[in-house]
N, C-alpha and C positions, 0 to 999 in steps of 0.2 A: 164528077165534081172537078171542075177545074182551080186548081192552084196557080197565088201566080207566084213568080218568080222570088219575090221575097220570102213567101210562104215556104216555098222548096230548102230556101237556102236559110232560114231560120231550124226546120224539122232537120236538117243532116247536121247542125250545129249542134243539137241539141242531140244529136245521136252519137257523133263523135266526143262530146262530152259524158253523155250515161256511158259510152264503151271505156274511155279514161279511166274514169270514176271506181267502176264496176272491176278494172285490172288493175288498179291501185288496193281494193278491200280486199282480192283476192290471190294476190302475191305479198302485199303488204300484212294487211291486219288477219287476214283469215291462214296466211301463212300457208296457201296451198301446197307448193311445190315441196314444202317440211314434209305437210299431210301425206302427199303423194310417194316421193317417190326419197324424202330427206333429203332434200338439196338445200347447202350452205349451214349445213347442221352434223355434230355426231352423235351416237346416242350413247352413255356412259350408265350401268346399274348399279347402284347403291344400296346394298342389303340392312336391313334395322328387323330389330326384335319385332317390330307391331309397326305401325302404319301414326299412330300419335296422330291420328286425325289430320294425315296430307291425303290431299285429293288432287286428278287432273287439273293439270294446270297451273300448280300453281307453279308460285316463281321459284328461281333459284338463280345464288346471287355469290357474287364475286369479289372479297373489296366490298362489298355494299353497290356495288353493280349487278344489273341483273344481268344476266349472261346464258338463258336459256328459260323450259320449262318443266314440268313434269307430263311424259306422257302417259307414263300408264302406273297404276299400285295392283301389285296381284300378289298372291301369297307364294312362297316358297316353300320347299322342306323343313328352314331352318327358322322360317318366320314373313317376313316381306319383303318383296324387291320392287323400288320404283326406279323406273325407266327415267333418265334425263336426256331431253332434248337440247343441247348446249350448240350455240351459235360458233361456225367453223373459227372465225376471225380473235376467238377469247381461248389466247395459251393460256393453260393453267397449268401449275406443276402435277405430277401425276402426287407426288408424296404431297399428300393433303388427309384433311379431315372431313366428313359431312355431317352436319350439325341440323338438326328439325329445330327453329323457333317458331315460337306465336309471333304474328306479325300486329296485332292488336288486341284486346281485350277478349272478342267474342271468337276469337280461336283461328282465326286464318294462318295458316301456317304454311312455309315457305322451310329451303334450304341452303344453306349458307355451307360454302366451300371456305376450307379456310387452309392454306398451306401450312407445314412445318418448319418447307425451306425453300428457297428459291430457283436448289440448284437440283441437277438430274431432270430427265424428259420430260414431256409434257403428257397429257390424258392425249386420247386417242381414240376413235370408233371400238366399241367391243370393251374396254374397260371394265372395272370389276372393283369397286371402294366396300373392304369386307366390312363386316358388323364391328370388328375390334375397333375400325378406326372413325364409327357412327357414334352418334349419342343424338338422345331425344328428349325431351322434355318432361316434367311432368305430368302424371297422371292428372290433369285437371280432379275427375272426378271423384280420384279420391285425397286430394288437398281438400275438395269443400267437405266431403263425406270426414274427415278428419277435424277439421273446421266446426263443421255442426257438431260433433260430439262432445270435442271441450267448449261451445256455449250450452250445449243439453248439460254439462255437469255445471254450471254457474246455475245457481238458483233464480228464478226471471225476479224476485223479489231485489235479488243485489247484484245483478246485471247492469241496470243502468247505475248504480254505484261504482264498478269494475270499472265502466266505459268511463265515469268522467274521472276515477281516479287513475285511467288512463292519460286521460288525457292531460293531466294535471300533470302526469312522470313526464311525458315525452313531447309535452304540449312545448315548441317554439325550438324543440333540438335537431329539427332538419339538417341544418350544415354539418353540427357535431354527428347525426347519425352516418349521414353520407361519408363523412371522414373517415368513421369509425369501417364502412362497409366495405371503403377504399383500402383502405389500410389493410382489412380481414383478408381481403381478392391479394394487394401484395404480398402481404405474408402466406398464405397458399400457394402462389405460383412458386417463392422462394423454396416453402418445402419442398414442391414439386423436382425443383433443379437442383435439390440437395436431400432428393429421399435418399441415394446410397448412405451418406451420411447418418440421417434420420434412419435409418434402418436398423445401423451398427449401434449407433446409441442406445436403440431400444433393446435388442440383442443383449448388449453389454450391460444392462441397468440390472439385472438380476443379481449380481453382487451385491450391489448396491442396496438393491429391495430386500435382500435375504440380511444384510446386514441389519438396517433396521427393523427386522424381526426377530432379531439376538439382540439390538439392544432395545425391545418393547419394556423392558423394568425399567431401563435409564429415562429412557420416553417420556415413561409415565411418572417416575418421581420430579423427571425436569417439568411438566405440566401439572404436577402439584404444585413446587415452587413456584411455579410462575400465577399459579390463581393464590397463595400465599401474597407475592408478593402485589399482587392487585386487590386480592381484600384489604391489605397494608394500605394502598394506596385512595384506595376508597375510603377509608376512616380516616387517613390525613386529608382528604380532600381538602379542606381548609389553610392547609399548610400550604399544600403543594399548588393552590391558585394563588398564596401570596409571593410564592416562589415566582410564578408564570408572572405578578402582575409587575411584582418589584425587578425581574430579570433585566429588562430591555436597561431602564435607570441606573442598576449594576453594571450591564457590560457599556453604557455611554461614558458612567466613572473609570471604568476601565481603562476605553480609548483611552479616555483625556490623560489618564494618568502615563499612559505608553505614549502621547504625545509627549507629554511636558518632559518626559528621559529620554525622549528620540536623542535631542545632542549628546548626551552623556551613557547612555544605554552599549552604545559598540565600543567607546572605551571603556567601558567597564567590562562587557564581555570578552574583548581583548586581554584587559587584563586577568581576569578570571581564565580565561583560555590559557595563558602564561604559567600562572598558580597551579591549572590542571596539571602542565608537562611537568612545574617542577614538584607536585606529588609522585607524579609517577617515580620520576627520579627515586625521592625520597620515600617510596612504600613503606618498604619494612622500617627507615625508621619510624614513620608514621601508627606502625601497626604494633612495633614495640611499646611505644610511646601512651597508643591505647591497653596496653596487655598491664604494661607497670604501674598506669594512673592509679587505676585502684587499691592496688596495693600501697602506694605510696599513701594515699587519701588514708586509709583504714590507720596507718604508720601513725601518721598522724593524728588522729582522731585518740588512738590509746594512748599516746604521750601522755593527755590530759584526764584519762580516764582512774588511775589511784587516787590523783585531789579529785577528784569530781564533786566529793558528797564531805569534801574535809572540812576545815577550818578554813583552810587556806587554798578554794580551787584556787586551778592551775596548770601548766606543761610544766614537769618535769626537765630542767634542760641540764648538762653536764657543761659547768664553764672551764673545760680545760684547757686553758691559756695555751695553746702551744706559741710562743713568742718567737717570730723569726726562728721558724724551722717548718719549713723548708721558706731560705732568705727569698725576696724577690728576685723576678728575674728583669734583667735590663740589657741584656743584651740583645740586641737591634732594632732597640728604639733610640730616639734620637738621645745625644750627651745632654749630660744635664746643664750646661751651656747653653742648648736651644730648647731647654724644655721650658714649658707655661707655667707662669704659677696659676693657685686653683684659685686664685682670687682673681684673676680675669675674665669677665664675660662677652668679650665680642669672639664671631667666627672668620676664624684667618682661611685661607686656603688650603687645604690638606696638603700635607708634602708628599712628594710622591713613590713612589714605591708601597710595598706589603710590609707594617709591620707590626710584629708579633715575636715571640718568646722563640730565640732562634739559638738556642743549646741543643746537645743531642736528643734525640727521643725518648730514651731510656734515663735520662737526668731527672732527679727530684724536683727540678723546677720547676716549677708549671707545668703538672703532668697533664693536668685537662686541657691547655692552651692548643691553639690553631695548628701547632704541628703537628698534632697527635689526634687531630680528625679524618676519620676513617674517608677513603675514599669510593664513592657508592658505584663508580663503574669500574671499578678494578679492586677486587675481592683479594683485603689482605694490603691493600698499600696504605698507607697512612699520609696527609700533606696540607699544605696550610691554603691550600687555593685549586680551585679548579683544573686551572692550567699546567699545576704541577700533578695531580692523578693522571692527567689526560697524559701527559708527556711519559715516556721513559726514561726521565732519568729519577734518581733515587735524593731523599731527602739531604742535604746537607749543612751540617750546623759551623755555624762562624766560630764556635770556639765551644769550652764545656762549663760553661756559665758562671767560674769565677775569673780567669785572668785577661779577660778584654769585655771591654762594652762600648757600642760605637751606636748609629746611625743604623734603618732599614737595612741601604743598599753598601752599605762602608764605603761610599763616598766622600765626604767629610773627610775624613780622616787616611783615606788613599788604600786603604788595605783591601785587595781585591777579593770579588768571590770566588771560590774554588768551583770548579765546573767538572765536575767527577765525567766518567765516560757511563754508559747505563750499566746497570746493576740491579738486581732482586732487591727487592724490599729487606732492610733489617727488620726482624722477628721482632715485637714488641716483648719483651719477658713479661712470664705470670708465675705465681707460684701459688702452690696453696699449703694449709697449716692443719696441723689436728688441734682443735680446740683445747683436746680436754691436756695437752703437755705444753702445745706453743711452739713446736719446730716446725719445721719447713724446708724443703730444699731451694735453692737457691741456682740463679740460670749457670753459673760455673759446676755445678752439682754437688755445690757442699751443705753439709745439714748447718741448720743457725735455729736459734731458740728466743724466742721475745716469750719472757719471762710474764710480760704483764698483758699477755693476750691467752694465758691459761685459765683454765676453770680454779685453779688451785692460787690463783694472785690475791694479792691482800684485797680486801672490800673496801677496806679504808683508808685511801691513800692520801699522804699528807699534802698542803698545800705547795709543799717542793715539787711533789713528781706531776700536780695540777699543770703547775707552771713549765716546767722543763723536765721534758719525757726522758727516761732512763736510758742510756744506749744500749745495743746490741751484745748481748753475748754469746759469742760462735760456740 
């Protein structure tokens, strides 16, 4: 046969391309030199309980790169070991996990490296990934095998019932599901990074469980109450849905009404805040003041209670005239020069200074007047103003309440105040009497007798001693 020239040089082209071809499939895709002798390859073994249905070949992946194959699954002592083929050029860390997935529906399954950490050596020929640090999938066959059981318990009569009121629960909550599924995967890894935690909790809960088994009677009467008070609630239902309906309407009248006091609302709390401190101050008398009420209240009540059913109800009242005894007191208030008559009714400017009943303390003048109020931060001083409890010095009177009368500050009249140096409080005197004779000692410590404060005094005393009381006899 002669060839010509073209012919030759077409058949060697086409031979040099099958030889291309043919060492391309067989260093490339058929991966001889692996087969041969493992060139560009190491081989790493991966121990697992059971094999999960990997076979030759399959892949095995990095990242979700693939990064090698499987070459062999054979059994071991302990269960199975498959052979990894992994490509020289893909560091992996050695501290990793190996993970069997399905790669699709009908079971192909592959293995997935997955590190821990990035740091320490890398895998290396000879290699050894134990069973502790593998996991596998599930049993396909016995999820269906589980599967068909709980449909064999649904009766086929109301099976397709179940399905559509399936579908009816979960019908369109995709996202919501997914959410939910996210969520679950987060909250498990957290346990995972806080089992020590979770561990000691659980541990520790035993107290706690034992507790509520000492108190199971408390339990269980608090869970009678509570279906009490829900039978209660049941039988009002009609109440408590006009509560629900009328509510919003109530708290809108609310607002408006905490609107319309917003201006006035923080002075008034201010002021009320003011009131608090000056309770405080004033407790006990506060607390006296509740202790006496009643008493006085009842006092008063049986005044009237002899007439009640008489001729003539009525209180009872005793007019005994004491006339100018004990006289007014006018010392240091202004002269009666600048004093107002009561028949004016316009308001002047106050004049200034404190004034009030300014005789000794122990004087029958004005015993109840501003001198002789007790001072509530200093237990035992007596004084007509703040300023003077708070100060140290001691009360002093302009005079003993007959031979001068002047002005507040005796201004007016030039006669200065006396400015004592500090001193204890003078002692208020008290004395007390025996009823049934009428003596008493007295703050000098001499005995005195008021004759008409004994049980044995006349009943009937004349319109003289009404009007002007009997004096004293020592």
């Amino acid at each position: 046969m002669h060839l010509t020239r073209r012919v030759r040089l077409q058949l060697a082209i086409f031979c040099v391309i099958t030889l291309v071809g043919g060492a391309f499939m067989v260093f490339s895709y058929l991966d001889v030199p692996r087969l041969l002798w493992g060139g560009g390859h190491y081989r790493v073994d991966v121990e697992l309980p059971n094999s999960a249905g990997l076979y030759v070949n399959s892949n095995v992946t990095y990242r979700g790169v693939e990064v090698g194959r499987v070459d062999s699954v054979a059994l071991s002592d302990a269960g199975v070991t498959a052979q990894l083929s992994i490509n020289s050029d893909a560091h992996i860390p050695a501290d990793l996990d190996a993970r069997v997935h399905s790669q699709s529906a009908i079971g192909e399954q592959f293995i997935e490296l997955v590190p821990r950490s990035g740091k320490g050596p890398s895998l290396k020929n000879g290699d050894v990934i134990p069973a502790a640090r593998t996991s596998i999938p599930p049993d396909v066959n016995k999820l269906l095998t589980i599967t068909n059981a709980g449909l064999t318990a649904i009766p086929n009569d109301n099976l397709r019932t179940a399905i559509d009121e399936s579908f009816t629960a979960i019908g369109g909550l995709g996202p919501e599901l997914s959410r939910l599924i996210s969520g679950t995967t987060a909250l498990t890894a957290d346990a995972r990074k806080n089992l020590d935690s979770i561990t000691t909790l659980i541990d520790d809960s035993k107290p706690v469980m034992d507790s509520q088994i000492d108190t199971a009677d408390s339990i269980q009467a608090w869970a009678a109450n509570l279906a009490q008070i829900t039978s209660d609630l049941e039988a009002q239902n009609g109440a408590f849905a006009g509560v629900l309906n009328n509510g919003p309407d109530a708290f809108d009248q609310t607002r408006a009404l905490f609107d319309r006091l917003n201006p006035t609302l923080p002075i008034l709390a201010a002021n009320m805040a003011s009131l608090a401190d000056v309770a405080v101050v004033y407790q006990a008398n506060i607390e006296q003041i509740l202790v006496l009420a009643p008493q006085v209240t009842a006092g008063v009540q049986s005044a009237e209670l002899p007439d009640r059913y008489g001729k003539y109800p009525g209180i009872n009242l005793s007019l005994n005239a004491n006339i100018n005894l004990p006289p007014p007191c006018t010392t240091g208030f202004l002269p009666p020069n600048q004093a107002r008559s009561a028949s004016e009714v316009d308001y002047p400017t106050r004049p200034a200074g404190d004034m009030y009943c300014r005789v000794p303390q122990d004087s029958p003048f004005n015993v109840r007047g501003a001198r002789n109020i007790p001072c509530e931060t200093r237990p035992g001083k007596r004084a007509a103003t703040v300023k003077e409890c708070e100060s140290d010095r001691t009360y002093v009177p302009l005079n003993d309440g007959y031979n001068w009368k002047g002005d507040a500050n005796a201004t007016l009249t030039g006669q200065p105040i006396p400015e004592p140096p500090p001193q204890p409080p003078v002692p208020v005197a008290a004395a007390t009497y025996d009823p049934a004779t009428g003596k008493y000692f007295g703050p000098d410590g001499q005995q005195y007798t008021q004759s008409d404060l004994s049980q044995s005094a006349p009943a009937n005393p004349t319109w003289q001693d009404m009007l002007v009381p009997k004096g004293n006899d020592r």
